[in-house]
C-alpha positions as CSV (number, residue, x, y, z in Angstrom):
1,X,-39.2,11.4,-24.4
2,X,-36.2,9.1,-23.5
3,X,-36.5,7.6,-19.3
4,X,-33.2,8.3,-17.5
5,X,-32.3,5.4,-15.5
6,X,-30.2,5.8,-12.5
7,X,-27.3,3.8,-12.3
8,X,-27.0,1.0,-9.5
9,X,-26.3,1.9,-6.1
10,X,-22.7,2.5,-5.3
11,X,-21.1,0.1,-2.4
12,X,-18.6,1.6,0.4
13,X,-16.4,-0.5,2.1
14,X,-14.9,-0.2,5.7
15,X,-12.1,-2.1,7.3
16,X,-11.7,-4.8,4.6
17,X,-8.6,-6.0,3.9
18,X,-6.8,-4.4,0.6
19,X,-6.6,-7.6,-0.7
20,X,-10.1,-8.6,-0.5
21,X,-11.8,-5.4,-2.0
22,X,-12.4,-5.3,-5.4
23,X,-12.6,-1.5,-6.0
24,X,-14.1,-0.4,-9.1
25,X,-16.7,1.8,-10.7
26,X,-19.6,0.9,-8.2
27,X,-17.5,0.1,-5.0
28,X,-14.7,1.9,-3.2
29,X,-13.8,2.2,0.2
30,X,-11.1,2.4,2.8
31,X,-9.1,-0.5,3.6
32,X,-7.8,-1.8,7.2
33,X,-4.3,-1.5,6.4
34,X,-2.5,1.1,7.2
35,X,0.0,2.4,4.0
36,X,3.4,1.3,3.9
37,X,4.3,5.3,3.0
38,X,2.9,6.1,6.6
39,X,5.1,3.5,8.6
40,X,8.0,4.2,6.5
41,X,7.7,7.7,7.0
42,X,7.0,7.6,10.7
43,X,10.4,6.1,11.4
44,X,12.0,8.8,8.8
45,X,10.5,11.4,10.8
46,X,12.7,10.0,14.0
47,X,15.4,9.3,12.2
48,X,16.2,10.6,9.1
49,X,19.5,9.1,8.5
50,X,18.6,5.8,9.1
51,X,18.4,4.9,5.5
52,X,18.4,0.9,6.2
53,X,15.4,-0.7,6.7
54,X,14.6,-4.5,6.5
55,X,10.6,-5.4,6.0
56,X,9.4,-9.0,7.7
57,X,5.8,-10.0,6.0
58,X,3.9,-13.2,5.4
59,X,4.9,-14.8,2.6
60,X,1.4,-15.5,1.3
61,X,1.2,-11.5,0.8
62,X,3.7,-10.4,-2.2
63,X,1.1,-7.4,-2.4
64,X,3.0,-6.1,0.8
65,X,6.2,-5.6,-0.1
66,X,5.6,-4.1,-3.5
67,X,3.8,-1.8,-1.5
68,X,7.0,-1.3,1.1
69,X,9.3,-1.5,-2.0
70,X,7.8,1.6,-3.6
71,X,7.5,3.5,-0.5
72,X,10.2,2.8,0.5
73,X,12.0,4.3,-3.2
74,X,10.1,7.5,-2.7
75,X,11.3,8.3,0.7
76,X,15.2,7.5,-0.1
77,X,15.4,4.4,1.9
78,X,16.9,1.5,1.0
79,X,14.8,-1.8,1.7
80,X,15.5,-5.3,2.3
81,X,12.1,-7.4,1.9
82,X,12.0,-10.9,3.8
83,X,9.4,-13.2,3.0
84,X,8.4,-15.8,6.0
85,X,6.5,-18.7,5.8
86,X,5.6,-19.0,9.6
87,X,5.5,-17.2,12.1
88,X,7.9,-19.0,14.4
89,X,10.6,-18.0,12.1
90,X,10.4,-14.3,12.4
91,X,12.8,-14.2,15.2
92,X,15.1,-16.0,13.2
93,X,14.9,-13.6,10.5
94,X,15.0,-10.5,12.7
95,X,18.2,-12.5,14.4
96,X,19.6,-12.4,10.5
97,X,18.9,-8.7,9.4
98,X,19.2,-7.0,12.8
99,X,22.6,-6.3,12.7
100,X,22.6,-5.0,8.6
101,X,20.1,-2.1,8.8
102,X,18.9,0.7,11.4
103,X,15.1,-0.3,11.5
104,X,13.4,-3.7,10.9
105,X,9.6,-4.0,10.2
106,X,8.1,-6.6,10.9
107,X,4.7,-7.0,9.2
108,X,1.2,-7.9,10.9
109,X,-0.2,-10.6,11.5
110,X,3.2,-12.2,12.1
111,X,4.0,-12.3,15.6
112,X,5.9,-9.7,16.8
113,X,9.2,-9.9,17.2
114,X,11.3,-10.2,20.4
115,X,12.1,-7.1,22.6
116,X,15.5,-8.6,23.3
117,X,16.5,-6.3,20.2
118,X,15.1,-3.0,20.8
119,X,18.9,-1.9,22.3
120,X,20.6,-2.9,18.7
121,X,18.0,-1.7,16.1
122,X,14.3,-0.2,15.8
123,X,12.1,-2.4,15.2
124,X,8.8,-1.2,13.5
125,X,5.7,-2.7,14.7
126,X,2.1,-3.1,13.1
127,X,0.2,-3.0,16.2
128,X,0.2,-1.9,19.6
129,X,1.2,-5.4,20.8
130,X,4.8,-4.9,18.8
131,X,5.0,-1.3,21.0
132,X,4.4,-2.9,24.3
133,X,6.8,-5.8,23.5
134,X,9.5,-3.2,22.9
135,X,9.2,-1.8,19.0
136,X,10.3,1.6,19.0
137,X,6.7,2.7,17.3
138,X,3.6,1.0,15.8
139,X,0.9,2.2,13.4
140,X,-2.2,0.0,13.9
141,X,-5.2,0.5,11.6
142,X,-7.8,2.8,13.6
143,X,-11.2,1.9,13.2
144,X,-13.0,5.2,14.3
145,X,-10.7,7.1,11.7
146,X,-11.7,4.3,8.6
147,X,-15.1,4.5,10.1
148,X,-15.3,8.7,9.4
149,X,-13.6,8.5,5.9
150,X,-15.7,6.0,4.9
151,X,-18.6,8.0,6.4
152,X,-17.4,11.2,4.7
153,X,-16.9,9.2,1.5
154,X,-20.3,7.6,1.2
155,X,-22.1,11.0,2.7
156,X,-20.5,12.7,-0.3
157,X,-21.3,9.8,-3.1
158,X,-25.6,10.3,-1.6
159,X,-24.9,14.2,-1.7
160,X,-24.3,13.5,-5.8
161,X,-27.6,13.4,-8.2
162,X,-28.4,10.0,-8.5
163,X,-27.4,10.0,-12.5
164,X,-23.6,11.4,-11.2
165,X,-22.8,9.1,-8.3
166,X,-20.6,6.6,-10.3
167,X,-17.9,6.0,-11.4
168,X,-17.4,6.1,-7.5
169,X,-14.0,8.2,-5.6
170,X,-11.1,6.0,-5.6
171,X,-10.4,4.0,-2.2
172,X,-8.8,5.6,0.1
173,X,-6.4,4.9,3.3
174,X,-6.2,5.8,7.3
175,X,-2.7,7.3,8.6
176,X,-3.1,4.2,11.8
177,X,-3.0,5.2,15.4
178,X,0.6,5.6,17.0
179,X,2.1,4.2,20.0
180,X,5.6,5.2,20.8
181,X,8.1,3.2,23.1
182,X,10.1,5.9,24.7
183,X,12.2,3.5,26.7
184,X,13.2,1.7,23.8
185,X,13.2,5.3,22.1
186,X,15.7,6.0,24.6
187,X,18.4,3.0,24.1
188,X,18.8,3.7,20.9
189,X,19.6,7.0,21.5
190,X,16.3,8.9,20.0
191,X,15.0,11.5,20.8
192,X,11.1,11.4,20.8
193,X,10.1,15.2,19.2
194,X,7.0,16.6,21.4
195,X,4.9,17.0,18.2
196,X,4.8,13.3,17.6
197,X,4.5,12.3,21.3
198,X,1.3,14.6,21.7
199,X,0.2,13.0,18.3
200,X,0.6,8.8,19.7
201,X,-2.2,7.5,21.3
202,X,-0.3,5.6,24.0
203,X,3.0,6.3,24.9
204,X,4.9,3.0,27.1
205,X,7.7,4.2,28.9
């Protein structure tokens, strides 16, 4: 009679960045950053007719803005992708684009841009820095909600017979924790709806 060998033990992952995992059969995982799709539709969500939106990222991270890009085309914006080289030149750049479109990301880990232009467009943070410096809202990645799906994820790979647990679930993603700026909210003339205010985990006003 033929042994059954179990296959090798599958890997989860938790708050690695996308581009350093290497999903694949045996590992999956969910990554630290929080999907473009999420931060894209966040600002659709207060404004749904602000179909211009510039995206500031790191030039050593094309991945990014392919990722913003297709987003971007599913929700009916129109994008504008910027690379930087430093980070001392994203105000410059925000100085450039600010007055062409009707929200400006600017990427993490580039230093946030400068509050000085939270009266003349919405700028999208990454982190809860970029809210408190005046960016109309930030999704940050939230390590207790990576920490559960990855939990989840590797509870339900173990729950599998051992001769079933691979190939493994595909990687998946966390929404971020919100932080809303109502002032800045408020000189752009938006109206924060109750349902996302009671949904932000800090709200600076």
């Amino acid at each position: 009679m033929a042994r059954t060998v179990a296959p090798d033990k599958p890997v989860v992952y938790a708050m690695v960045p996308a581009a350093d995992a290497q999903p694949g059969k045996l590992i999956t995982g969910v990554a630290l950053e929080v999907p473009a799709y999420a931060e894209l539709a966040q600002w659709k969500q207060l404004r749904f007719d602000g179909q211009r939106v510039a995206f500031v990222y790191a030039k050593s991270a094309p991945a990014l803005a392919a990722d913003a890009s297709k987003a971007a085309a599913s929700l009916g914006l129109v994008l504008t992708a910027r690379a930087v080289d430093d980070p001392a030149r994203v105000d410059a750049a925000v100085a450039e684009l600010a007055p062409k479109v009707d929200a400006l990301w600017v990427a993490s880990p580039l230093t946030p841009a400068s509050a000085k232009w939270s009266s003349r467009v919405a700028l999208l943070g990454s982190d809860e820095r970029s809210t408190a410096a005046g960016a109309l809202f930030s999704l940050a990645p939230d390590a207790r909600d990576i920490g559960r799906r990855a939990a989840r994820m590797a509870l339900g790979i173990a729950g599998r017979a051992p001769a079933d647990r691979l190939p493994v679930p595909p990687p998946a993603t966390s929404p971020g924790s919100l932080s809303l700026n109502a002032a800045t909210a408020t000189a752009l003339g938006i109206e924060l709806p109750e349902t996302i205010v009671k949904k932000a985990r800090k709200v600076y006003r």
